[in-house]
N, C-alpha and C positions, 0 to 999 in steps of 0.2 A: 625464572626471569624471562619476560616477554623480549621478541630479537626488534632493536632497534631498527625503526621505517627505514624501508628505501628511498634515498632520495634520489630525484629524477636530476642526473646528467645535465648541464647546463645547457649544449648541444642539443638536446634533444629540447630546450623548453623555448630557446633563440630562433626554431624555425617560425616562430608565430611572433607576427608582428608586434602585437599586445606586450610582449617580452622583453623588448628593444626599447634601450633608452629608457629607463627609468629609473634613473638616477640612483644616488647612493642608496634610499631607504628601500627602493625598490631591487636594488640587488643586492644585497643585504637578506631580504626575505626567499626572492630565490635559492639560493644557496641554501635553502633550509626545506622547500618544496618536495613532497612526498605523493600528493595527488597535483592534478591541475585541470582545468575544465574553460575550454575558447569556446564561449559563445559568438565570437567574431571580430573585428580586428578592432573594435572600440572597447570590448569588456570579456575580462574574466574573473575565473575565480579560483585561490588555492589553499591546498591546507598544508601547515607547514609541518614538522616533524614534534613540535611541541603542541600538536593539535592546536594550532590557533589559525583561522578562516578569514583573509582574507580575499578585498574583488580591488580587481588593476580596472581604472574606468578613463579611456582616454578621450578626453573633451574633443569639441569641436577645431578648438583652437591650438591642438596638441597637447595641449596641457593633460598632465596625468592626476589624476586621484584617484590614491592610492588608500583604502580603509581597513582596520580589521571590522569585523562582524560580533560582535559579544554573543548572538543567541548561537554561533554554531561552534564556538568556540568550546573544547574540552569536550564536546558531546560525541566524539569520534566519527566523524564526516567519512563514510566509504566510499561514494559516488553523488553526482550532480548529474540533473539535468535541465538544458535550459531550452527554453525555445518564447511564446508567449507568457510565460513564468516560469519561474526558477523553483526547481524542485531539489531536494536534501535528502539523502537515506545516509542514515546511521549504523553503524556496528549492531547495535540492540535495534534496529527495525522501524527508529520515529521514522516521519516524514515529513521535513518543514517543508513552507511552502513562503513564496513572496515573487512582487516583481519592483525589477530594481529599472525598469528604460519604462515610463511612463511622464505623462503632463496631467494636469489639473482638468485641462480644457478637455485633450482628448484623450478617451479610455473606454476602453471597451467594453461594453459588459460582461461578456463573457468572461472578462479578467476575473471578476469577483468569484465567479461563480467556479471557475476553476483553482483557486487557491483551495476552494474546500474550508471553508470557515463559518461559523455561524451568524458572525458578524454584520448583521445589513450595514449599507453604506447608502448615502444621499449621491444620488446622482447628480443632484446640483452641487453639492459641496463634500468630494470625496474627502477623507481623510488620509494624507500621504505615509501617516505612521502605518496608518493598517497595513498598505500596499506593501510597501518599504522594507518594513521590518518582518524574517520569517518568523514562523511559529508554526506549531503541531499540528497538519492537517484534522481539524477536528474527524471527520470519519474514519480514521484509521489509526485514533492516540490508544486504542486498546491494542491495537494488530501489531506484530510484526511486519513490515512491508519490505519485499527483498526485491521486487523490482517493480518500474514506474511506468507507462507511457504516454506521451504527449500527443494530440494531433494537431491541425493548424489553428488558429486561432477563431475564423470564423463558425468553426466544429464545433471548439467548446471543450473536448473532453479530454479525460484524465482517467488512465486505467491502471490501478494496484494491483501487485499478486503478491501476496501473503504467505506469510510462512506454514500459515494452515493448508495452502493450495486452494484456496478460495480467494476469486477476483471481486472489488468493488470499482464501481463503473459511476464515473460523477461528470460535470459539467453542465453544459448547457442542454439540460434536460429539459428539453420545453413541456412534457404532461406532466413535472413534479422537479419543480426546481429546488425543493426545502429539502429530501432528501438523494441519498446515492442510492443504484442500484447493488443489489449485493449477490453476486452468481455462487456460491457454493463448491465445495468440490466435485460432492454428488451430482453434478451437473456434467462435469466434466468427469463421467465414469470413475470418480475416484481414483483419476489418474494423476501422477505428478506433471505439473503444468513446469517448465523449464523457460518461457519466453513467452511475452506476449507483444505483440502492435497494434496500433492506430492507423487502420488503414483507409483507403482512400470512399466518399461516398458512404460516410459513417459506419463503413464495419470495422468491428473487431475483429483481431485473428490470435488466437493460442497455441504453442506448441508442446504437446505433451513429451516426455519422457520417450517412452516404445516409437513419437515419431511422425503422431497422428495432430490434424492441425483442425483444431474446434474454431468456427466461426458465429456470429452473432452480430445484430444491429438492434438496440436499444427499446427499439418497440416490437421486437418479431420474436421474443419469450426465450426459451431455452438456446444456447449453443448446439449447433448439429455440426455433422466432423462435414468436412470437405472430400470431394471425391479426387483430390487431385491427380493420385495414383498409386496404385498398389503398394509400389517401394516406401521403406519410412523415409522421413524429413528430417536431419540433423540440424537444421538452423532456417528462420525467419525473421525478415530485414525486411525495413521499410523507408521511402521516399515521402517527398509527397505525394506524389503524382501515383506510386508502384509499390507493390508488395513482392517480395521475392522468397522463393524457397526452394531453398538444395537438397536435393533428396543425397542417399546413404551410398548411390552410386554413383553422383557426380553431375545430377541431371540438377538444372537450374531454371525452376517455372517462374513465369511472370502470373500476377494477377492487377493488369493495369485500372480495371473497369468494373463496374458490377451491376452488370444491367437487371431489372428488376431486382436488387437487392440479395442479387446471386451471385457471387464471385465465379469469375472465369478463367482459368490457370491453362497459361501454354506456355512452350518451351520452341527452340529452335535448332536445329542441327547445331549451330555456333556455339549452344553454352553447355556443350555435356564434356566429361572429364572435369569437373571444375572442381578443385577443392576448396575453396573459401569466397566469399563475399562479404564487403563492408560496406555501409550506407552512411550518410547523416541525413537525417533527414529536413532540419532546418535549411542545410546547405543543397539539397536534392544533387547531391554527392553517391555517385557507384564506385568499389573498386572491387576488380575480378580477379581472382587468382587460377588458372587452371593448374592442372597437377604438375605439369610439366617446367612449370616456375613462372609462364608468363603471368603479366599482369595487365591488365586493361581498366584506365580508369578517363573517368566525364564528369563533365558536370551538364543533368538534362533541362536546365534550364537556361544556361548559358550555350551548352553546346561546345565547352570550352573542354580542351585536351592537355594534358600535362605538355608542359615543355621541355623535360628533361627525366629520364629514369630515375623515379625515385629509389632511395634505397630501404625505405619502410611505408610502411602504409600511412603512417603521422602524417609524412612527407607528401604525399600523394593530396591531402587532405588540407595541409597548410597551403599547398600551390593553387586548388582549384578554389577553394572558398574561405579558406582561412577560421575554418569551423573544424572542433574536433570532434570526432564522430563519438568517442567514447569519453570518460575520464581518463585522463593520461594516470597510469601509476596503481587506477586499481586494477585488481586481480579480476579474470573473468571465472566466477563460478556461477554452479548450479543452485538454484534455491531446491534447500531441505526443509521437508515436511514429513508431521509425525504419519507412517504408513496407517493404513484404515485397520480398526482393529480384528483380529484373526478372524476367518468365520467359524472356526467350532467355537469361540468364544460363544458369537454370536448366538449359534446353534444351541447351545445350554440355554441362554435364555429361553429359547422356542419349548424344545422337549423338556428340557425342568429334570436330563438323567442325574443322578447323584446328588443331589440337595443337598445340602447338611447344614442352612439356618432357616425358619421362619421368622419372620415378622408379624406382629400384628397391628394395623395399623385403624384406627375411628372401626372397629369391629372386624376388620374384612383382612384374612391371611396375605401372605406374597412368599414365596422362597427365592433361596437364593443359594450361591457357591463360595463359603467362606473365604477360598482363596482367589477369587474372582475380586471380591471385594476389598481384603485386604490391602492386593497389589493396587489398586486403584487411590484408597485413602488412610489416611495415618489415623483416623479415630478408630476405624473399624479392624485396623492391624492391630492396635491396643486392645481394642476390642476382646479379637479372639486370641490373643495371646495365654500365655501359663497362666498371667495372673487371672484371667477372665473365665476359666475352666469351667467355674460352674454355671456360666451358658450355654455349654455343651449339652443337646438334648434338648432343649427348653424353649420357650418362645419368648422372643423378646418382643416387649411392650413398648412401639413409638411414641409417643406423645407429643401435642399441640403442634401437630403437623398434617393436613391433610392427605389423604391417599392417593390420591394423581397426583400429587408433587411429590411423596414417596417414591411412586411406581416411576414416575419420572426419571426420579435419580438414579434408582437402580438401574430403568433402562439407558442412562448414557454411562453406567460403570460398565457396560458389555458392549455398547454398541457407538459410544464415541459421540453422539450426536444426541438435541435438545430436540422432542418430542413435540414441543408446543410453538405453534404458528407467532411469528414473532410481533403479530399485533395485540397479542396474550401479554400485554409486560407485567400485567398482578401478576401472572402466574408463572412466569419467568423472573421475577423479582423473589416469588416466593422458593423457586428453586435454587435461586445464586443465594437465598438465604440459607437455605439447608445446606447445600454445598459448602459454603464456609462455615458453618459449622460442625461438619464432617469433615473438613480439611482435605474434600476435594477439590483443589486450587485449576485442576484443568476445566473441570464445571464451571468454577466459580467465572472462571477470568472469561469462557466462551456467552454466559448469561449478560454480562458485564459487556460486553463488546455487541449483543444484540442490543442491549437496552442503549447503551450509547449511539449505536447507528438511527437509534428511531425514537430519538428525543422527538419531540412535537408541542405543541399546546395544550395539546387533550393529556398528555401524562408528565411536563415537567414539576407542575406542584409536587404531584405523589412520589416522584423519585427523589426532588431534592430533599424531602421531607423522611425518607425513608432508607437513603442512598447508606447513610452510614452505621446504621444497623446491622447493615453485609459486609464491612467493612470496603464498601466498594468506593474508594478513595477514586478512583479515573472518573468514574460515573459520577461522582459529587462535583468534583471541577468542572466536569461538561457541559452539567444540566443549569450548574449557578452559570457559568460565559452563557449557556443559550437565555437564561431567566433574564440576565441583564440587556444582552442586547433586544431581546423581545419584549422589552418590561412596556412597552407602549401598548402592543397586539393581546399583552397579556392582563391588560388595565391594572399594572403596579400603583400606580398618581392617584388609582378612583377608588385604594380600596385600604380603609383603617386601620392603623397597628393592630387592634384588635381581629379583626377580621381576616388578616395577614398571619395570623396567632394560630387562628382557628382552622386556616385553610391551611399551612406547612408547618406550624409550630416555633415555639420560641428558638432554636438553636438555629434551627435553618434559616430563621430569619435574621438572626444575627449576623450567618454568613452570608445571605444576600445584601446587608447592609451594607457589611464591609467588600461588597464584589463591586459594587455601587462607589463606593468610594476612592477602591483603587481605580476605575475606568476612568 
């Protein structure tokens, strides 16, 4: 039996305006409160112990409305984040997305473009359900995403890190606004990434595991690590204005500026011993704790100092901006990711010591390591099992499969990772095909989340038309929402049942029908 949520202390939810005064149905639900999340003294949002997500929205006129949320409801809500849109992560890794303080008249663009959705919207006549109501970051409905971040609004951007340890990088991308960038782990030395931020003058910053902080800006290609200092980095926070990081012996750099698109880290006699720091960055909220117990906190755009010793950090937080830096209630962990697979795995691949199956595939041999194999997929454990004995010795004969999409597969049963350039989706499709049909589900579900990041025009026919073959159910819902809202750029109106037949096939069109119907 799973242990009953903890519910957050009544005390502890009353420092914030938002809290106060809201009548019976409004305390009523507190009392039930297990996360909590202050966007600021007009709105938040909670989830209760029965998983059910509501947002406290207090009017102009003091008036409170008070809503549940149907789409986050039940889905297990771990953390929010808000700022120019309200972001969702779930227990299992979704990431809804929506914004709830918007007008008709004024809206940003960048709004759209950071929900992460496929959806185009008329700038002349938005649609408020789109905005409004969340739903599943289309780039990331295959990923796990275990942590988010936001930068200011005029920025644009939105940065995921995944349970694989691979970052996707979206927003107001001005040389390619239709898709996300997608940084890799191999990028980031196959290091475990622990925290990322949206820092100021469009860099990114990531903090690895061992301590090392990878940096990046959108059009300047790979992350390069920062020289900031010898010693490792236990933690990276950020302002608007400032990036901050605490090295392992208490020293506390600033990186306020980044002249030529170089980040600049300095520190001052005043912030060494420090053992923690906390930001919000909506609120450009600091609070400093050094080891000795003091605290020091500001607000750098107000200039505004506490008035009274807080006795938690919350406190500190509610005084100066009335914005909560974290979710109240959730747990702070580490995101886990599967480690990179061993290298004498690897190494067997290379040298080819000990073999003990051939393949033969369109004429041309391959070996391989039974137990390499095995462990990787359930066809091929069957495979070699007792019953299978008498393929011991022998060559087995692949059929109606080509040999670099064979060679393929074995290469990510050793080495963890897909071979072919992801604007290959035939042949990425045709590997997520053999994958489930080998019932390697880790292939399968990695082939599936390229093909979904790089839906397009040039490939949605052939995926919808093809998607459920692999049984690739994420990828068929994707590519029908991208088919439908695109159905104008994609001439759906100019072209004949018939020809609609000829070009995706009767099934798929059926379900473009009915995708048509329910919009």
């Amino acid at each position: 039996m799973e242990p009953s949520p903890a519910i957050i202390p009544q005390e502890k939810l009353k420092i914030w305006k938002i809290f106060r005064d809201v009548g019976p149905e409004g305390e009523e639900i507190l009392k039930l409160v297990k996360l909590a999340h202050v966007a600021n003294e007009k709105e938040a949002f909670v989830v209760t112990s029965a998983d059910e997500t509501f947002s406290f929205l207090r009017e102009e006129d003091g008036l409170y409305q008070i809503a549940k949320i149907p789409e986050l409801c039940h889905v297990q809500v771990k953390e929010l984040v808000t700022g120019s849109i309200n972001l969702a992560i779930t227990e299992d890794g979704q990431l809804y997305s929506w914004c709830s303080n918007f007008t008709l008249t004024k809206i940003h663009k960048n709004i759209y473009e950071q929900l992460g959705r496929f959806r185009p919207v008329s700038k002349t006549c938005p649609d408020p359900n789109f905005i409004s109501h969340p739903e599943i970051v289309t780039y990331t409905a295959a990923e796990k995403v275990v942590q988010v971040a936001l930068s200011e609004l005029h920025e644009g951007r939105v940065v995921a890190l995944t349970g694989d340890g691979d970052v996707i990088h979206w927003g107001a991308i001005s040389w390619d606004t239709d898709s996300p960038i997608f940084i890799p782990c191999a990028k980031f030395d196959n290091k475990e990434l622990i925290s990322i931020v949206c820092g100021v003058g469009g860099m990114t910053f990531a903090l690895s595991e061992d301590g090392e902080i990878f940096q990046w800006k959108l059009d300047a290609g790979s992350p390069t690590k920062s020289d900031i200092c010898s010693t490792p980095v236990k933690k990276l926070v950020a302002t608007k204005g400032c990036t901050y990081a605490l090295t392992a012996d208490g020293t506390l750099y600033f990186c306020c500026t980044a002249p030529n698109w170089n980040p600049l880290w300095v520190t001052t006699n005043e912030f060494e011993n420090v053992q923690d720091i906390e930001t919000c960055w909506t609120g450009n909220v600091v609070v400093i704790e050094w080891k000795n117990g003091t605290r020091l906190a500001w607000d750098l755009t107000t200039k505004k100092w506490p008035s009274l010793k807080a006795a938690s950090v919350d406190e500190y937080f509610a005084e100066l901006c009335q914005k909560s830096h974290r979710t109240i209630g959730s747990p702070s962990t580490s995101p886990v990711w599967k480690e990179a697979l061993d290298q004498e795995i690897s190494n067997l691949w290379r040298n080819k010591n000990d073999v003990d199956v051939t393949f033969s595939v369109e004429g041309k041999t391959i070996t391989a390591h039974k137990l390499v194999l095995a462990s990787k997929s359930d066809y091929f454990a069957n495979m070699f099992s007792t019953e299978w004995k008498e393929t011991a010795g022998s060559e087995i004969d692949i059929k109606v499969t080509k040999y670099v999409t064979f060679e393929a597969f074995l290469f990510y049963l050793y080495h963890g990772r897909v071979t072919f350039a992801e604007a290959e989706y035939e042949s990425i499709f045709d590997l997520m095909k053999l994958a489930d049909s080998y019932c390697a589900t880790n292939l399968a579900r990695e082939c599936e989340k390229i093909l979904i990041r790089r839906i397009n025009l040039g490939n949605a026919f052939f995926l919808v038309r093809n998607a459920s073959s692999a049984n690739a159910l994420i990828l068929e819902g994707q590519v029908l929402k991208f088919i439908v809202d695109y159905r104008n750029q994609l001439n759906l109106n100019n072209l004949s049942p018939q020809e609609l037949i000829a070009l995706i096939g009767q099934d798929a069109l059926n379900k473009v029908a009915v995708a048509l119907l329910q919009r």
